[in-house]
N, C-alpha and C positions, 0 to 999 in steps of 0.2 A: 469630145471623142475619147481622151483619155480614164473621166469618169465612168463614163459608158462601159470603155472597155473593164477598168479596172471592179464595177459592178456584174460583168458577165464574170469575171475570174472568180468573182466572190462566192456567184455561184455557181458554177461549175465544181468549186471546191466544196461547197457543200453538198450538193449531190455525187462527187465523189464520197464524202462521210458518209452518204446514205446507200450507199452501195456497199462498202467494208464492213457497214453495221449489218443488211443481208448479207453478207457473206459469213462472218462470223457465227451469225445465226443460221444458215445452214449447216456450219460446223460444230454447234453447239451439242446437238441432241446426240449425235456418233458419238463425241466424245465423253458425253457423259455415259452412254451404255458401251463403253469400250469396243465402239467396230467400226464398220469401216461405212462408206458413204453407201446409200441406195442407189441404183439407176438412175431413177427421178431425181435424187438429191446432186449425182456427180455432174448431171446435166444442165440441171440448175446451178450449180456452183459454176461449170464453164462458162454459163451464159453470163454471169455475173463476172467473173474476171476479164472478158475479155470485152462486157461495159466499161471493167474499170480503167484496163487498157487505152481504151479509145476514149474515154473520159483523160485520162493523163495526159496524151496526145492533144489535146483541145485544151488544155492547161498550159503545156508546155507553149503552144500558138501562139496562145493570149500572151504570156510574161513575151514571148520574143517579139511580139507587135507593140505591147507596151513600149518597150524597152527603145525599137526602130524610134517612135513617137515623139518620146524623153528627149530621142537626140535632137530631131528635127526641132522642138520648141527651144531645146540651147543653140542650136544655130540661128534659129529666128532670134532670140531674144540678143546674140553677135551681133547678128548684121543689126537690129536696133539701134545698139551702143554705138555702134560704127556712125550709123545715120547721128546721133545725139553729138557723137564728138566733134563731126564735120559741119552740124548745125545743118546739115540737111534735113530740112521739116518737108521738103516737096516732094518731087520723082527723085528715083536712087541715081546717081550719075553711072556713067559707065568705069569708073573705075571699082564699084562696088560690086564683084561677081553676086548675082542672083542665084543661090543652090535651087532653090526652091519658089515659084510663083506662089504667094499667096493669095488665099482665096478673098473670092470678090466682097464676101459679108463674111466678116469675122465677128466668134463673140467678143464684145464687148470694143468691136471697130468699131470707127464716124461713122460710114457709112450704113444708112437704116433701110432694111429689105422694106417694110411697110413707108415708109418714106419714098421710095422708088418707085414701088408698088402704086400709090397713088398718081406720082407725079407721071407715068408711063401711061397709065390706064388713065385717065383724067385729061390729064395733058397733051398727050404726046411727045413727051421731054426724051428727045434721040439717048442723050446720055444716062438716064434713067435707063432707057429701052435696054441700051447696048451691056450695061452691069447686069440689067438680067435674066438676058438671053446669055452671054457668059458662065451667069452661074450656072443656070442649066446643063450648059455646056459639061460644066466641071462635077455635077450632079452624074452627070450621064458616065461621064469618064469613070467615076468612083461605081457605078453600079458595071461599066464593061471587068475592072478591074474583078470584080467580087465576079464575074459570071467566067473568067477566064482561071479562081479558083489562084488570085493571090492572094484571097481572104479566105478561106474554105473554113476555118473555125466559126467563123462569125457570119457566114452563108446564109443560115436558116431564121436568125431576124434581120440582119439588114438586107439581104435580097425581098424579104417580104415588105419591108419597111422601104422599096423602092424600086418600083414595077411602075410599069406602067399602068395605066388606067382610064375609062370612059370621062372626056372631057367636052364640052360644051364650046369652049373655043376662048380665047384671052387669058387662059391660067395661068401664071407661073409657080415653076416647084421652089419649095421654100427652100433657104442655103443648107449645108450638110452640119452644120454646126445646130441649126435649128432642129432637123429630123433627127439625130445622134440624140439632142435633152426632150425631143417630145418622145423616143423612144423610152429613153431614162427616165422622163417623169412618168409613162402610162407604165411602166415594167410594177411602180408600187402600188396601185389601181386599177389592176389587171391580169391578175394571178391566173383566174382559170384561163382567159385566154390566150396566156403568154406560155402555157404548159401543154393544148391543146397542138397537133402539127402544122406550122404554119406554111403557107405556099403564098406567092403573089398573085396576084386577081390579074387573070387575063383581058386583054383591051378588046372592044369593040362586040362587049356583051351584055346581057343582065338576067342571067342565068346558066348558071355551070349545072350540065347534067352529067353524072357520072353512069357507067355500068354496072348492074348488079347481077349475079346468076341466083336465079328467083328459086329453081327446084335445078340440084344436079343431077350427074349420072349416076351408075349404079351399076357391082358387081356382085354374083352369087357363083356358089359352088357349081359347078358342071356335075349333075349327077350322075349322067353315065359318060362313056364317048361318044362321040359323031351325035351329041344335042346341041339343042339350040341353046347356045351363050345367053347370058342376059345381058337384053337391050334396051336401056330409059335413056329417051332423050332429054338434055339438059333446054331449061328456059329460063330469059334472061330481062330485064326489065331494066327500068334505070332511077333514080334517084336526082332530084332536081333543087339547087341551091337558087334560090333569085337575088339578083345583087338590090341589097341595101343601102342608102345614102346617109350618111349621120353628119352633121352637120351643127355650126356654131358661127353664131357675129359677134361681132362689138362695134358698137358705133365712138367713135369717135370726133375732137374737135378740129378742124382745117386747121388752126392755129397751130395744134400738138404734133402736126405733121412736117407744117411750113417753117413753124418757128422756134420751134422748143430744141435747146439742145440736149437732151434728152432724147436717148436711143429707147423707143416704146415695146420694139423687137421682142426681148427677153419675157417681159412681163406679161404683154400682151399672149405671146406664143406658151407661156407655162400654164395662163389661166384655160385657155382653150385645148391644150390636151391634156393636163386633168382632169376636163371634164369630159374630153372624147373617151379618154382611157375607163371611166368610169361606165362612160356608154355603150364602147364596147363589149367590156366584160360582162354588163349585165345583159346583151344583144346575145351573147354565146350561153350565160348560162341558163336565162330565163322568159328570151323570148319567145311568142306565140303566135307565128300569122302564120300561113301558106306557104310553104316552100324555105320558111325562116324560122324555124323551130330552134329554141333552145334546148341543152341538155336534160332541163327539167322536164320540157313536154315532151319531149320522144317518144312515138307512137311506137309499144311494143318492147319497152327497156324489162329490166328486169326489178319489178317492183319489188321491196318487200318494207314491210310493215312492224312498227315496234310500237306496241300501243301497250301504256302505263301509265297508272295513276301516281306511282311513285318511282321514278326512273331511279336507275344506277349503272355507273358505268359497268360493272360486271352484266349486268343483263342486258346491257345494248349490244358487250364484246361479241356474242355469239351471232349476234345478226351482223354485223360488219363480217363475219365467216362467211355466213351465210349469201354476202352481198359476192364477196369474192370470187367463191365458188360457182355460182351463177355464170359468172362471166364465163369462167374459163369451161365452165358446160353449155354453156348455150354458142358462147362465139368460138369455144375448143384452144382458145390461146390467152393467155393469164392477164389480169389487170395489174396497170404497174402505176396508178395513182390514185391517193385519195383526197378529198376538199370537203372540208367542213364550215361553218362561222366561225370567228374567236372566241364566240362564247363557247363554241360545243367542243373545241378543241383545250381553253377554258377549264370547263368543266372537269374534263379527263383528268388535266394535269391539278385539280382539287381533291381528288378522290385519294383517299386514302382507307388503307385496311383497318381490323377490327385493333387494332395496336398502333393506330393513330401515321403509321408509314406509307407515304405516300406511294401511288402505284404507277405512277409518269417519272421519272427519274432522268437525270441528263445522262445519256450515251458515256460520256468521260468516266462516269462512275461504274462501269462493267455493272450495269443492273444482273440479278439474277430472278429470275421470274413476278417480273413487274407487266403492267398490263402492256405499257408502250414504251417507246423510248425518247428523251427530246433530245429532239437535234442541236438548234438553236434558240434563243429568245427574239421572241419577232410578233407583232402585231398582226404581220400577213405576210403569206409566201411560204417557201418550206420553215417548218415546226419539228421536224422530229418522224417517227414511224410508230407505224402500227399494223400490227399483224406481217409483216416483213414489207409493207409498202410505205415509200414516202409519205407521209402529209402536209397537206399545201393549207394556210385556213387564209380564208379570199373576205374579205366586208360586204362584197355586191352579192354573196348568197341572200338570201332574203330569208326576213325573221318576222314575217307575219302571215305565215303558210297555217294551212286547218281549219278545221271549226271555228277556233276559237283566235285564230288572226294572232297566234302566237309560239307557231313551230319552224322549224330551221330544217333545212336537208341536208343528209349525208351522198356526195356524189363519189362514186367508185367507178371507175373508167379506165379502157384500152384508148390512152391519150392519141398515139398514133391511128385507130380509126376515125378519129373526130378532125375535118381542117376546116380550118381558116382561113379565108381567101383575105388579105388586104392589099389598098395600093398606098400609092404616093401621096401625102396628103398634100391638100391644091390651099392659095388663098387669090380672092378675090379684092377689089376696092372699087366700092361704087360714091356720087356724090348725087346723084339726081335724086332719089326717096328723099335726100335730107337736106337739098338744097336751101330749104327755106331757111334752117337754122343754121349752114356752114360748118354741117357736120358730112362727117365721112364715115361712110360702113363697110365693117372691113368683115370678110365671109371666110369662113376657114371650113374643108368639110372633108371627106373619105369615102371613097365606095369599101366596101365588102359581102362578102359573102359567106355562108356555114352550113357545111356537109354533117350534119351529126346522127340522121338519119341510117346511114349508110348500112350501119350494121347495128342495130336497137341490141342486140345482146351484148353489147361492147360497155354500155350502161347499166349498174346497180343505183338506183336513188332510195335510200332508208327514210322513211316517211311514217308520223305518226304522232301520238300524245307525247311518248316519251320523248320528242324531240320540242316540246316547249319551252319556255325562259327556265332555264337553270338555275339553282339556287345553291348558292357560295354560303 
C-alpha cells in the first residue's frame, strides 16, 4: 500500500510540473510583447491554476495518508517486538492491546491466499473457508471506506480497482495487499489506460450503453415580431460498450501448494497482472470487434495524415497542431493528452538544429523556443510536453502499423471522454483438468469494458510514412 501510494504521489507531482510548465507557457508570449493576457489566454491560465490548486490538494492527501500508514507499520512492528520478547509465537494474549486487527493475507505473511484458495475450493477445509470469507469481508470494508470518501484522493483508481462485478459463483477477491501491487505493477504496462477516466464496471451486465444526443436544437434570429421562433427538435441515440473478459492461469504442482514453505502468492500474482496490465492496455488502445473498439479504430476520429519519405521532427510539429485543433473544433473543448511509442517520443528528444542543439531540452533548463519540453526521463508514462500538452510514450502502441508493417501512431485525446469500465479481479483453483498429474490450475481474470466511441471528435490519431522506424 505504501509503495502504491508513494508511486501515485510521484505522480501526481509530476503532473503538477506539467501543469506550471503550461502555465508559464501561457505567460510566456505576453511577456515577451510586453501586455497583458488575451480573453482566451486569461481563461486558460485560470483553468490552469486552479488544476494546480486541486492537483496540490491530492498531494497534500497522499503525504498525510502516507504519513497515517508510517505510523500504523511502527505500531505493528511494537506490538511484534512485544510478541518476540514474550516469546509469544501463537495468538497475542490479552494483555497485549490490539490497536489495529491485521489483515488475514499479509504480504509476505505464512498464511498463502492460493494455498487457501485450493484447500477451500478443493477440499472444503472450514478454516480455509473462514480466512477467506474474512478477507472479503475486509476487502469490502476498505472499498465502503473509499465510497464514504475517507480516501477521496485515491477514489478514481482504487474505487475502479474494486467494484464489484459479474461472477459465476465460487470466486474469492484476492487480499488488499495483492490488488494495491497488481495495481502497482499494471500502472508501468498500462499507460494509455491508466490516463483514460476510469469508473468501476457495474454488476449483473455485459454491456454498458451510454446516451448520446445524435442532432441538437437550434436557435436563429427572430426577424420580425410576433414570428415564428425557431424550432429543431433534438435526437438522441446511444452508444454501447460490451463487457469483455481477459483472463490468465497457471497451472501448478499439489505438492507447491500442500508442502512447500514457500508463499507462491507474490510471484504468482506479479506474473499474472503484468500480463493483464499489458492486456489491457492494448484492449483500450487497439482493439477491434463490435462494440469493443479501441482508440485506434474509432469510427469517425479525427484522422490526419503525415506521409514522408524523409520525416523530421520539424515537419510532423505542424500536424500534432493540426491534430489538436481538430479536437477542440470538432468536439468544441481542447485536448489535454498526448501518447506516442518510445521510439517516436525518441526520436524528438534526437533532433536537433542546424548548430547541432538539441530541440527537446529538460523543463529545469528554462528552454526558449525549442520544439518540446522533457519532463522526466522514463521508458513509459509521462515524458515531458508538447505543444502545451503532457506526453505520456506507452510500449503497447504498436509499431507495425502501414504498408509496410513499420509505422507507429500518434494519439491525441479529450482523456475524460474516453472510460474505462473495470472490476475486481477474481481467482479461481480447479484440480479435476489436472487430476491425472497432481497438478492444480489456478485462473486469475477481469471483466471490463470501453466507451471510446462516445464522442469520435475527442480523438486525433497521426498516421502515415513519416511515422515509420526512426533512425537515430
Amino acid at each position: 500500500m505504501l509503495a502504491y501510494l508513494r508511486k501515485q504521489m510521484t505522480a501526481a507531482l509530476e503532473a503538477r510540473a506539467a501543469l506550471k510548465t503550461e502555465m508559464d507557457g501561457i505567460l510566456a508570449a505576453p511577456k515577451a510583447e510586453s501586455r497583458d493576457l488575451s480573453d482566451d489566454e486569461a481563461r486558460t491560465f485560470g483553468e490552469k491554476r486552479e488544476a494546480l490548486k486541486s492537483k496540490d490538494t491530492e498531494i497534500e492527501a497522499f503525504r498525510e495518508r502516507i504519513a497515517d500508514l508510517e505510523k500504523d507499520e511502527q505500531r505493528e512492528q511494537r506490538a511484534a517486538e512485544i510478541l518476540a520478547e514474550h516469546r509469544q509465537t501463537g495468538e497475542r494474549r490479552e494483555r497485549v492491546t490490539v490497536v489495529s486487527e491485521p489483515e488475514t493475507y499479509r504480504k509476505g505473511g505464512q498464511t498463502s491466499y492460493f494455498r487457501d484458495l485450493f484447500r477451500a475450493q478443493m477440499k472444503g477445509d472450514t478454516s480455509s473457508i473462514e480466512r477467506l470469507s474474512r478477507n472479503d469481508r475486509e476487502v469490502q470494508d476498505h472499498v465502503e471506506r473509499i465510497a464514504r470518501g475517507a480516501e477521496q484522493a485515491l477514489a478514481g483508481m482504487e474505487a475502479r480497482a474494486l467494484t464489484t462485478t459479474d461472477g459465476a459463483g465460487g470466486e474469492f477477491v484476492p487480499p488488499l495487499w495483492m490488488i494495491n501491487d497488481y495495481i502497482a505493477l499494471a500502472r508501468g504496462g498500462r499507460v494509455v489506460a491508466d490516463q483514460v477516466r476510469p469508473m468501476g464496471l457495474p454488476s449483473g451486465t455485459d454491456a454498458i450503453s451510454l446516451p448520446r444526443v445524435a442532432t441538437g436544437t437550434a436557435v436563429a434570429e427572430q426577424t420580425t415580431q410576433n414570428t415564428a421562433v425557431q424550432n429543431t427538435d433534438a435526437t438522441t441515440n446511444s452508444v454501447t460498450a460490451n463487457v469483455t473478459t481477459i483472463a490468465g492461469q497457471q497451472v501448478v504442482a499439489q505438492q507447491l501448494l500442500d508442502q512447500s514453505p514457500i508463499n507462491m502468492d507474490q510471484i504468482l500474482l506479479a506474473d499474472l497482472a503484468a500480463d493483464y496490465a499489458v492486456k489491457a492496455d492494448t484492449f483500450v488502445i487497439n482493439n477491434n470487434a463490435t462494440n469493443k473498439v479501441g482508440l485506434l479504430n474509432v469510427s469517425g476520429l479525427n484522422a490526419v495524415t503525415y506521409t514522408d519519405a524523409s520525416p523530421t521532427t520539424a515537419e510532423l510539429y505542424p500536424k500534432v497542431a493540426d491534430a489538436i485543433q481538430q479536437i477542440h473544433t470538432g468536439r468544441f473543448l481542447p485536448g489535454d493528452k498526448i501518447f506516442m511509442a518510445p521510439r517516436r517520443w525518441a526520436w524528438f528528444t534526437a533532433a536537433v538544429d542546424t548548430a547541432g542543439r538539441p530541440l527537446v531540452v529538460p523543463s529545469a533548463n528554462m528552454p526558449q523556443n525549442v520544439l518540446a519540453a522533457m519532463g522526466v526521463v522514463a521508458s513509459e508514462g509521462f515524458v515531458g510536453t508538447l505543444q502545451g500538452l503532457p506526453v505520456y510514450v506507452d510500449p503497447n502502441i504498436p509499431v507495425n502499423l502501414g504498408a509496410g508493417t513499420n509505422e507507429d501512431r500518434i494519439v491525441i485525446l479529450r482523456s475524460t471522454d474516453v472510460i474505462f469500465f473495470e472490476g475486481t479481479p477474481q481467482a479461481e483453483a480447479f484440480r479435476e483438468t489436472k487430476a491425472d498429474q497432481l497438478s492444480v490450475l489456478l485462473r486469475f481474470y477481469n471483466y471490463a469494458a470501453l466507451h471510446a466511441s462516445r464522442y469520435p471528435k475527442a480523438i486525433s490519431v497521426i498516421a502515415g510514412t513519416g511515422l515509420v522506424t526512426p533512425t537515430f
